[in-house]
C-alpha positions in Angstrom: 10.7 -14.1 -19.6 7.0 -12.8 -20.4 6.1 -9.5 -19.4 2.4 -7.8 -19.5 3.0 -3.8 -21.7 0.5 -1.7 -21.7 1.5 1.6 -23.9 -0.8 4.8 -23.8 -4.0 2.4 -23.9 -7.3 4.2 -24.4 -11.2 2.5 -24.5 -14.3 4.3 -24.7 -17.8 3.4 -24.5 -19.9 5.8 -26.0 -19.1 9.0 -24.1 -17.2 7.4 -20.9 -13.8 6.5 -21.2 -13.0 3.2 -19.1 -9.4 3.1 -19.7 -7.6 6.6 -20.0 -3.8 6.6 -21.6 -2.8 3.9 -18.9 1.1 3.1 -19.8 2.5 0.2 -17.3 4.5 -2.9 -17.3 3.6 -6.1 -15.8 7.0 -7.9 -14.9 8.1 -11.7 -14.6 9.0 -12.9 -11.2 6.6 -11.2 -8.9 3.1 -11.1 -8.5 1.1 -8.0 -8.8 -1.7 -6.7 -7.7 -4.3 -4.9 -10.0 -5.9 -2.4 -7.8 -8.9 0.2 -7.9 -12.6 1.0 -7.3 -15.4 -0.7 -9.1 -15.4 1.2 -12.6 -11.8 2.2 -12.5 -11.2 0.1 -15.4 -9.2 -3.1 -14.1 -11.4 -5.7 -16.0 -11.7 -3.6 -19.1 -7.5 -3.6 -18.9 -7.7 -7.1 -18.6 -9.8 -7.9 -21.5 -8.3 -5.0 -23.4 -5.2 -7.1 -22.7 -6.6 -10.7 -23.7 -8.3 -9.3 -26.9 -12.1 -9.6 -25.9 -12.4 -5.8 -26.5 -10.6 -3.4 -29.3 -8.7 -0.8 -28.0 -10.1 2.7 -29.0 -6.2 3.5 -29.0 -3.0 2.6 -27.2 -1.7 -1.0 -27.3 -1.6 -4.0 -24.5 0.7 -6.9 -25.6 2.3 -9.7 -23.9 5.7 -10.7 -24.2 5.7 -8.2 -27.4 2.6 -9.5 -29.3 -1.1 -9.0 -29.4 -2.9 -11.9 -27.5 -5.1 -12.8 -30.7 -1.8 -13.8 -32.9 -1.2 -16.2 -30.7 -1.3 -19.5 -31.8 -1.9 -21.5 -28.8 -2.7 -18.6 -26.2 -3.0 -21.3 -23.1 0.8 -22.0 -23.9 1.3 -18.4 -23.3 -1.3 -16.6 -21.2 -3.4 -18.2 -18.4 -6.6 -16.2 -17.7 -9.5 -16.1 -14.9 -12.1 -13.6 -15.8 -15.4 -15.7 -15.0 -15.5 -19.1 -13.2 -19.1 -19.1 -14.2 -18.5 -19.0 -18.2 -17.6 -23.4 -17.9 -20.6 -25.2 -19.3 -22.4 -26.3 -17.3 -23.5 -29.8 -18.5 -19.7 -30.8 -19.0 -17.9 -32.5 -16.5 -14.5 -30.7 -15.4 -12.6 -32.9 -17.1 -14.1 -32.5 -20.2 -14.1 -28.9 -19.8 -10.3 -29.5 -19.5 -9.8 -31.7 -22.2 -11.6 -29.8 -24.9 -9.6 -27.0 -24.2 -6.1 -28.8 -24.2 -7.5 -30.2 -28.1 -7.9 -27.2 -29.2 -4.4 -26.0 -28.2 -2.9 -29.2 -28.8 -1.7 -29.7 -24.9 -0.8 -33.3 -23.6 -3.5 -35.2 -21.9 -2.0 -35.7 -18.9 -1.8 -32.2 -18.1 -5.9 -32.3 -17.5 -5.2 -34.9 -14.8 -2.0 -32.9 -13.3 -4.1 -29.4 -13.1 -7.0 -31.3 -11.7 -4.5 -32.6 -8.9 -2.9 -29.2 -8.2 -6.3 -27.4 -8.1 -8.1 -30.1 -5.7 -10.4 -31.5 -7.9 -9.3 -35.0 -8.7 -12.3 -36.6 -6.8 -14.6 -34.6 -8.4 -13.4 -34.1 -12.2 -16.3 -36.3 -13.1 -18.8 -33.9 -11.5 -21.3 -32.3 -13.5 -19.8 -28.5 -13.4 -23.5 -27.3 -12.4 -23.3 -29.2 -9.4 -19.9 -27.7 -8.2 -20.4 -24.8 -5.3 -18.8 -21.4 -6.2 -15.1 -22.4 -4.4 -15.1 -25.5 -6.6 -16.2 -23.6 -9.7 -13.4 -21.0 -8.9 -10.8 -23.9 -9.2 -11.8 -25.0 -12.0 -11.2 -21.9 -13.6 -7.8 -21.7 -11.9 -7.1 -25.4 -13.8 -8.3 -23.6 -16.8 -5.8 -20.9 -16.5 -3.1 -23.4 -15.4 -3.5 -26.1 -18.5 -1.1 -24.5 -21.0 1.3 -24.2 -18.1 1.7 -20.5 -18.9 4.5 -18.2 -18.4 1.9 -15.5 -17.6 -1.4 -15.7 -15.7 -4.2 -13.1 -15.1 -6.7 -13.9 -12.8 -9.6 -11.8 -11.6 -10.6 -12.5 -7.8 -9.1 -15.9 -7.8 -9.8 -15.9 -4.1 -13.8 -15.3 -4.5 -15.9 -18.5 -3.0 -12.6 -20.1 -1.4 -13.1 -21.3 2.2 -9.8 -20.7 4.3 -8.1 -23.4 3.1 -8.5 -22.4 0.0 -7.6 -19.0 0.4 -4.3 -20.0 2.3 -3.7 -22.6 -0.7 -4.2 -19.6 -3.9 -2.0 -17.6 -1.7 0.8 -20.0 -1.7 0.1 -21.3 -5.4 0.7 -17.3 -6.6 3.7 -17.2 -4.7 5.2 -20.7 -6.5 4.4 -19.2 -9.5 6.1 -16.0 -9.6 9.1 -18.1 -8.0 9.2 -19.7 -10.9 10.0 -16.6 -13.1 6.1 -16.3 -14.5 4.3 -13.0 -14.9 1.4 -12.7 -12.1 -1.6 -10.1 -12.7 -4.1 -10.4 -10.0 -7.0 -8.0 -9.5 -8.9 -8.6 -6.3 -10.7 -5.9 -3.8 -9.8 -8.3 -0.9 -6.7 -5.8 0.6 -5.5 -8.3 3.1 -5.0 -11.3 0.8 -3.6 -8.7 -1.6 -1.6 -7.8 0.8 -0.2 -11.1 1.8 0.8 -12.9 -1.8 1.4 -9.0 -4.0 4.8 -7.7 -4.3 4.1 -4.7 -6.7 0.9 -3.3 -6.7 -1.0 -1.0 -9.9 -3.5 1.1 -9.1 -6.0 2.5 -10.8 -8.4 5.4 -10.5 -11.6 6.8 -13.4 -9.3 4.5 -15.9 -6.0 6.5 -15.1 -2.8 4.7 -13.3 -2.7 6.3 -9.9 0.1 4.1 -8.5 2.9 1.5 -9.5 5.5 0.2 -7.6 6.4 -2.0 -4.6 3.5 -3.2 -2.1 5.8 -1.7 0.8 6.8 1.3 -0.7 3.2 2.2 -1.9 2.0 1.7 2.0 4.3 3.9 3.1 4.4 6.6 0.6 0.7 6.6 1.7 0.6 6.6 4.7 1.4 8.8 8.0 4.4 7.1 10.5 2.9 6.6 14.0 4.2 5.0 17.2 2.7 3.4 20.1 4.7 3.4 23.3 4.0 3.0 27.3 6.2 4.0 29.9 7.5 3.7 33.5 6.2 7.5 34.0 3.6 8.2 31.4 3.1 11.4 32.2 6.5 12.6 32.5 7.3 11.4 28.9 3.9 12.7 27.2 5.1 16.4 28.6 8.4 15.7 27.3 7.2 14.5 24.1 5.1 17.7 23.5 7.9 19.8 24.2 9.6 17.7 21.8 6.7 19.1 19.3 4.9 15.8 18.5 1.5 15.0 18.9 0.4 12.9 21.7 -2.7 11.1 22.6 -3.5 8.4 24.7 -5.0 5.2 23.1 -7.1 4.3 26.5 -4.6 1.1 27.1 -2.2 2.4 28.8 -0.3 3.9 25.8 0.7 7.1 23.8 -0.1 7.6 20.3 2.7 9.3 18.5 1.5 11.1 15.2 4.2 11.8 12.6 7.1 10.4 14.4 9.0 6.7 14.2 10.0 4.4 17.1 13.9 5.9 17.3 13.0 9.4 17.5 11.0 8.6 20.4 12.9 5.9 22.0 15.9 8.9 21.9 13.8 11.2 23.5 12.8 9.0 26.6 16.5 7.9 27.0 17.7 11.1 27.0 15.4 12.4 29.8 16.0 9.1 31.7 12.5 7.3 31.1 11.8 3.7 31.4 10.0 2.5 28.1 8.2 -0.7 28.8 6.7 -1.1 25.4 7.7 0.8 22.0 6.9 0.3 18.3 5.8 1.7 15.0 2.4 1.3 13.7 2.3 0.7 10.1 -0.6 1.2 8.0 -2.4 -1.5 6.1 -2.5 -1.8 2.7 -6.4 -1.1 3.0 -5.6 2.3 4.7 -3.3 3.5 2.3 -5.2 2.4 -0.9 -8.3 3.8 0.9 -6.4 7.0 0.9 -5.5 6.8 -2.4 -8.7 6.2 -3.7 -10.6 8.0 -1.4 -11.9 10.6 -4.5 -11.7 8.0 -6.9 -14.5 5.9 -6.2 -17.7 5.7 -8.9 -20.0 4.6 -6.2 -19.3 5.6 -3.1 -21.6 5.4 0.3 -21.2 8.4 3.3 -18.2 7.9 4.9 -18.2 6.9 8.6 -15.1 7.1 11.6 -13.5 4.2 12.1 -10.2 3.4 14.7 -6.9 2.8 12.5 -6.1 -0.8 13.5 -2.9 -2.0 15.2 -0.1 -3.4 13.4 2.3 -3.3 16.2 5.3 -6.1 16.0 4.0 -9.6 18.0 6.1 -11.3 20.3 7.5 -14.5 18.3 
Protein backbone atom coordinates (compact mmCIF):
# COMPACT_ATOMS: atom_id res chain seq x y z
CA UNK A 1 0.00 0.00 0.00
CA UNK A 2 1.02 3.69 -1.23
CA UNK A 3 0.00 6.46 0.72
CA UNK A 4 0.38 10.48 -0.16
CA UNK A 5 2.38 12.31 3.43
CA UNK A 6 2.54 15.57 3.57
CA UNK A 7 4.58 16.74 6.92
CA UNK A 8 4.50 20.50 8.08
CA UNK A 9 4.95 21.52 4.19
CA UNK A 10 5.60 25.19 3.64
CA UNK A 11 6.00 27.28 -0.10
CA UNK A 12 6.41 30.80 -0.58
CA UNK A 13 6.40 33.01 -3.43
CA UNK A 14 7.99 36.08 -2.73
CA UNK A 15 6.00 37.47 0.19
CA UNK A 16 2.67 35.14 -0.14
CA UNK A 17 2.77 31.92 1.33
CA UNK A 18 0.69 29.34 -0.95
CA UNK A 19 1.05 26.38 1.21
CA UNK A 20 1.19 27.16 5.06
CA UNK A 21 2.49 24.06 7.46
CA UNK A 22 -0.18 21.73 5.84
CA UNK A 23 0.44 18.16 7.67
CA UNK A 24 -2.08 15.41 6.07
CA UNK A 25 -2.10 11.86 4.85
CA UNK A 26 -3.50 10.68 1.63
CA UNK A 27 -4.57 6.91 2.33
CA UNK A 28 -4.89 3.77 -0.03
CA UNK A 29 -8.28 2.37 -0.68
CA UNK A 30 -10.42 5.45 -0.95
CA UNK A 31 -10.56 8.27 -2.97
CA UNK A 32 -10.20 11.78 -1.75
CA UNK A 33 -11.16 14.82 -2.51
CA UNK A 34 -8.80 17.86 -2.55
CA UNK A 35 -10.90 20.74 -1.72
CA UNK A 36 -10.67 24.71 -1.52
CA UNK A 37 -11.05 28.12 -3.14
CA UNK A 38 -9.05 29.27 -6.08
CA UNK A 39 -5.58 30.23 -4.33
CA UNK A 40 -5.94 28.00 -1.43
CA UNK A 41 -2.98 26.12 -2.50
CA UNK A 42 -4.38 22.64 -3.92
CA UNK A 43 -2.27 22.70 -7.13
CA UNK A 44 0.78 24.14 -5.46
CA UNK A 45 0.32 20.86 -2.95
CA UNK A 46 0.10 18.84 -5.80
CA UNK A 47 3.19 19.86 -7.60
CA UNK A 48 4.89 20.41 -4.27
CA UNK A 49 4.01 16.73 -4.12
CA UNK A 50 5.16 15.62 -7.70
CA UNK A 51 8.47 17.66 -7.50
CA UNK A 52 7.75 20.54 -10.10
CA UNK A 53 8.23 23.09 -7.26
CA UNK A 54 10.84 22.98 -4.03
CA UNK A 55 9.45 23.11 -0.96
CA UNK A 56 10.38 26.36 1.00
CA UNK A 57 10.09 23.81 4.06
CA UNK A 58 8.17 20.74 5.22
CA UNK A 59 8.20 17.52 3.18
CA UNK A 60 5.48 15.68 0.65
CA UNK A 61 6.53 12.02 -0.15
CA UNK A 62 4.80 9.15 -1.50
CA UNK A 63 4.86 5.90 -0.16
CA UNK A 64 7.99 7.28 2.04
CA UNK A 65 10.13 8.84 -0.76
CA UNK A 66 10.48 12.04 -2.62
CA UNK A 67 8.79 11.74 -6.21
CA UNK A 68 12.11 12.80 -8.05
CA UNK A 69 14.15 9.56 -6.65
CA UNK A 70 12.00 7.70 -8.36
CA UNK A 71 13.10 5.63 -10.94
CA UNK A 72 10.22 5.06 -13.09
CA UNK A 73 7.63 7.57 -11.40
CA UNK A 74 4.64 6.27 -13.93
CA UNK A 75 5.14 2.77 -12.13
CA UNK A 76 4.45 4.66 -8.96
CA UNK A 77 2.46 7.86 -9.29
CA UNK A 78 -0.09 8.67 -11.97
CA UNK A 79 -0.70 12.42 -12.47
CA UNK A 80 -3.29 14.90 -14.31
CA UNK A 81 -2.24 18.48 -13.83
CA UNK A 82 -2.75 19.76 -17.51
CA UNK A 83 -4.51 17.86 -20.37
CA UNK A 84 -3.29 20.64 -22.52
CA UNK A 85 0.70 20.07 -21.88
CA UNK A 86 0.42 16.73 -24.80
CA UNK A 87 2.07 17.87 -28.02
CA UNK A 88 0.29 18.68 -30.11
CA UNK A 89 1.61 17.37 -33.42
CA UNK A 90 1.88 13.74 -31.88
CA UNK A 91 -0.68 11.36 -32.22
CA UNK A 92 -2.10 9.88 -28.82
CA UNK A 93 -0.52 6.92 -29.24
CA UNK A 94 2.71 8.21 -29.74
CA UNK A 95 2.24 10.52 -26.88
CA UNK A 96 1.68 7.11 -25.01
CA UNK A 97 4.44 5.25 -26.35
CA UNK A 98 7.21 7.69 -25.79
CA UNK A 99 6.25 7.85 -22.38
CA UNK A 100 6.07 4.07 -21.68
CA UNK A 101 10.08 4.12 -23.36
CA UNK A 102 11.15 6.25 -21.26
CA UNK A 103 9.85 4.27 -18.13
CA UNK A 104 10.42 1.09 -19.69
CA UNK A 105 6.48 -0.07 -19.64
CA UNK A 106 5.18 -2.82 -21.98
CA UNK A 107 3.72 -1.84 -25.22
CA UNK A 108 0.68 -3.20 -24.90
CA UNK A 109 -0.25 -1.17 -22.05
CA UNK A 110 -0.53 1.99 -24.70
CA UNK A 111 -3.24 -0.09 -26.50
CA UNK A 112 -5.01 -1.29 -23.04
CA UNK A 113 -5.09 2.55 -21.56
CA UNK A 114 -6.22 3.72 -24.93
CA UNK A 115 -9.19 1.01 -24.59
CA UNK A 116 -10.11 1.84 -20.98
CA UNK A 117 -10.04 5.66 -21.65
CA UNK A 118 -12.23 5.53 -24.98
CA UNK A 119 -9.78 6.42 -27.39
CA UNK A 120 -8.98 3.34 -29.38
CA UNK A 121 -10.67 4.80 -32.64
CA UNK A 122 -9.01 7.84 -32.37
CA UNK A 123 -5.25 6.99 -31.00
CA UNK A 124 -4.16 7.90 -34.48
CA UNK A 125 -5.61 11.39 -34.20
CA UNK A 126 -3.46 14.26 -34.35
CA UNK A 127 -3.81 15.49 -30.43
CA UNK A 128 -4.56 19.10 -31.85
CA UNK A 129 -7.51 17.89 -33.33
CA UNK A 130 -9.00 16.17 -30.18
CA UNK A 131 -11.91 18.48 -28.33
CA UNK A 132 -11.16 19.26 -24.62
CA UNK A 133 -13.24 15.83 -23.34
CA UNK A 134 -10.98 13.86 -25.57
CA UNK A 135 -7.84 15.76 -24.58
CA UNK A 136 -8.82 15.19 -20.87
CA UNK A 137 -8.63 11.37 -21.54
CA UNK A 138 -5.82 11.39 -22.89
CA UNK A 139 -4.31 12.70 -19.91
CA UNK A 140 -6.25 10.25 -17.85
CA UNK A 141 -4.27 7.33 -20.16
CA UNK A 142 -1.25 9.24 -19.32
CA UNK A 143 -1.84 8.92 -15.68
CA UNK A 144 -3.02 5.31 -16.06
CA UNK A 145 0.13 3.89 -18.32
CA UNK A 146 2.49 2.87 -15.40
CA UNK A 147 -0.61 1.26 -13.80
CA UNK A 148 0.13 3.13 -10.65
CA UNK A 149 -0.67 2.44 -7.17
CA UNK A 150 -1.33 6.18 -6.67
CA UNK A 151 -2.97 8.68 -8.94
CA UNK A 152 -3.47 12.54 -8.66
CA UNK A 153 -5.63 14.08 -10.99
CA UNK A 154 -6.65 17.71 -11.14
CA UNK A 155 -10.32 18.21 -12.47
CA UNK A 156 -10.35 15.01 -14.27
CA UNK A 157 -13.97 15.69 -14.96
CA UNK A 158 -13.40 19.21 -16.91
CA UNK A 159 -14.61 18.89 -20.74
CA UNK A 160 -16.43 15.40 -20.14
CA UNK A 161 -19.95 15.14 -21.58
CA UNK A 162 -22.24 13.05 -19.26
CA UNK A 163 -21.10 10.03 -20.22
CA UNK A 164 -18.05 10.77 -19.52
CA UNK A 165 -18.55 12.20 -16.32
CA UNK A 166 -20.65 9.03 -15.18
CA UNK A 167 -17.65 6.87 -16.67
CA UNK A 168 -14.55 8.99 -14.47
CA UNK A 169 -16.94 8.62 -11.65
CA UNK A 170 -17.04 4.85 -11.79
CA UNK A 171 -13.26 4.49 -13.04
CA UNK A 172 -12.23 6.42 -9.52
CA UNK A 173 -14.34 4.26 -7.67
CA UNK A 174 -12.57 0.83 -9.37
CA UNK A 175 -9.49 2.26 -8.52
CA UNK A 176 -9.64 2.90 -4.98
CA UNK A 177 -11.38 -0.73 -4.84
CA UNK A 178 -8.44 -1.94 -5.90
CA UNK A 179 -6.38 -0.75 -2.83
CA UNK A 180 -4.75 2.47 -4.85
CA UNK A 181 -4.27 5.94 -3.36
CA UNK A 182 -6.86 8.45 -5.09
CA UNK A 183 -6.15 12.39 -4.81
CA UNK A 184 -8.59 14.37 -6.75
CA UNK A 185 -8.98 18.10 -6.73
CA UNK A 186 -12.04 19.31 -8.53
CA UNK A 187 -14.50 22.57 -7.64
CA UNK A 188 -17.38 20.41 -9.13
CA UNK A 189 -19.14 19.62 -5.37
CA UNK A 190 -21.70 17.25 -6.78
CA UNK A 191 -19.35 14.90 -8.66
CA UNK A 192 -17.14 15.27 -5.58
CA UNK A 193 -19.62 14.37 -3.78
CA UNK A 194 -20.65 11.22 -5.65
CA UNK A 195 -17.14 9.30 -6.23
CA UNK A 196 -15.02 11.02 -2.66
CA UNK A 197 -15.00 9.21 0.51
CA UNK A 198 -12.61 11.50 2.54
CA UNK A 199 -12.43 14.88 1.70
CA UNK A 200 -9.21 17.61 2.52
CA UNK A 201 -9.80 20.91 2.64
CA UNK A 202 -8.03 23.72 2.29
CA UNK A 203 -8.23 27.40 3.12
CA UNK A 204 -5.15 30.62 2.41
CA UNK A 205 -2.77 27.35 2.14
CA UNK A 206 -3.83 26.00 5.67
CA UNK A 207 -5.78 22.48 6.12
CA UNK A 208 -9.23 23.49 7.20
CA UNK A 209 -10.76 20.04 7.16
CA UNK A 210 -9.92 16.14 6.91
CA UNK A 211 -11.90 13.39 7.35
CA UNK A 212 -14.95 11.44 5.95
CA UNK A 213 -17.21 13.03 3.11
CA UNK A 214 -20.25 12.26 5.54
CA UNK A 215 -18.93 13.31 8.59
CA UNK A 216 -17.47 16.64 7.19
CA UNK A 217 -21.26 17.40 5.77
CA UNK A 218 -22.56 16.96 8.87
CA UNK A 219 -20.13 18.49 11.22
CA UNK A 220 -21.05 21.47 8.85
CA UNK A 221 -24.01 21.66 8.66
CA UNK A 222 -27.43 22.48 10.64
CA UNK A 223 -30.10 19.16 10.99
CA UNK A 224 -33.47 20.15 9.53
CA UNK A 225 -36.64 18.30 8.89
CA UNK A 226 -39.41 18.58 6.46
CA UNK A 227 -42.79 17.16 7.47
CA UNK A 228 -46.67 17.62 6.56
CA UNK A 229 -49.44 16.61 8.51
CA UNK A 230 -53.15 15.52 8.82
CA UNK A 231 -53.63 18.92 11.00
CA UNK A 232 -50.86 21.25 10.13
CA UNK A 233 -51.68 23.64 12.30
CA UNK A 234 -52.32 21.75 15.30
CA UNK A 235 -48.72 20.24 15.06
CA UNK A 236 -46.79 23.64 14.10
CA UNK A 237 -48.36 25.04 17.67
CA UNK A 238 -47.28 21.94 19.25
CA UNK A 239 -44.02 22.02 17.78
CA UNK A 240 -43.32 25.68 19.02
CA UNK A 241 -44.26 24.75 22.32
CA UNK A 242 -41.89 22.03 21.94
CA UNK A 243 -39.24 25.02 21.36
CA UNK A 244 -38.31 24.40 17.71
CA UNK A 245 -38.45 26.67 14.95
CA UNK A 246 -41.07 26.30 12.48
CA UNK A 247 -41.76 27.72 9.09
CA UNK A 248 -43.69 26.74 6.34
CA UNK A 249 -41.94 25.87 3.03
CA UNK A 250 -45.17 27.13 0.83
CA UNK A 251 -45.91 23.16 -0.21
CA UNK A 252 -47.78 22.20 2.14
CA UNK A 253 -44.94 21.50 4.76
CA UNK A 254 -43.10 22.59 7.97
CA UNK A 255 -39.58 23.43 8.11
CA UNK A 256 -38.03 22.18 11.26
CA UNK A 257 -34.63 24.10 12.10
CA UNK A 258 -32.28 22.26 14.48
CA UNK A 259 -34.22 19.23 15.00
CA UNK A 260 -34.06 15.49 13.30
CA UNK A 261 -36.95 13.34 11.94
CA UNK A 262 -37.46 11.22 15.49
CA UNK A 263 -37.65 14.05 17.64
CA UNK A 264 -40.45 15.28 15.67
CA UNK A 265 -42.07 12.19 14.61
CA UNK A 266 -42.24 11.64 18.76
CA UNK A 267 -43.79 14.81 19.18
CA UNK A 268 -46.75 14.32 16.70
CA UNK A 269 -47.34 10.75 18.09
CA UNK A 270 -47.53 11.84 21.34
CA UNK A 271 -50.14 14.52 20.76
CA UNK A 272 -52.06 12.07 18.50
CA UNK A 273 -51.14 13.73 14.93
CA UNK A 274 -51.35 12.06 11.56
CA UNK A 275 -47.87 12.56 9.78
CA UNK A 276 -48.42 12.12 6.13
CA UNK A 277 -44.86 12.93 5.08
CA UNK A 278 -41.57 13.12 7.35
CA UNK A 279 -37.88 13.27 6.70
CA UNK A 280 -34.47 14.97 7.35
CA UNK A 281 -32.97 17.28 5.02
CA UNK A 282 -29.40 16.85 4.67
CA UNK A 283 -27.11 19.35 3.46
CA UNK A 284 -25.06 19.05 0.33
CA UNK A 285 -21.62 18.80 0.22
CA UNK A 286 -21.71 22.29 -1.62
CA UNK A 287 -23.51 23.83 1.46
CA UNK A 288 -21.32 22.66 3.93
CA UNK A 289 -17.96 23.40 2.08
CA UNK A 290 -19.60 26.83 1.21
CA UNK A 291 -19.79 27.29 4.87
CA UNK A 292 -16.54 26.32 5.49
CA UNK A 293 -14.99 28.40 3.15
CA UNK A 294 -17.16 31.07 3.30
CA UNK A 295 -14.08 33.54 4.68
CA UNK A 296 -11.68 31.74 2.95
CA UNK A 297 -12.08 32.67 -0.43
CA UNK A 298 -9.23 35.01 -2.44
CA UNK A 299 -11.70 36.22 -4.89
CA UNK A 300 -14.92 36.40 -3.86
CA UNK A 301 -18.07 38.16 -5.63
CA UNK A 302 -21.24 39.83 -3.20
CA UNK A 303 -23.01 37.25 -1.80
CA UNK A 304 -26.67 36.75 -2.84
CA UNK A 305 -29.88 34.53 -0.96
CA UNK A 306 -30.39 31.55 -2.34
CA UNK A 307 -33.16 28.58 -1.05
CA UNK A 308 -31.18 25.46 0.59
CA UNK A 309 -32.17 22.74 -1.82
CA UNK A 310 -34.05 19.47 -0.88
CA UNK A 311 -32.43 16.33 -0.20
CA UNK A 312 -35.42 14.59 1.19
CA UNK A 313 -35.32 10.57 0.79
CA UNK A 314 -37.12 9.51 -2.85
CA UNK A 315 -39.53 6.86 -3.05
CA UNK A 316 -37.56 3.72 -4.56
Amino acid sequence: MTSIDVKDLTKEYGGTRAVDRLTCTVAPGRVTGFLGPNGAGKSTTMRLVLGLDRPTSGTATVGGRPYASLGEPLRTVGALLDAQAAHGSRTARDHLRFLAVGNRLPARRVDEVLDETGLAAVARRRIRTFSLGMRQRLGIATALLGDPPVLMLDEPANGLDPEGIVWIRHLLRRLAGEGRTVLVSSHLMNETAAFADHLVVLGRGRLLADLPTRDFIDQHSRPRVRVRAADPTRLRATLLAKGFAVAGDGDGRWVVEGARAEQVGAVAAREGIAVLELGDERASLEQAYLALTADQAEFAAAASASPVSSTLPQEA
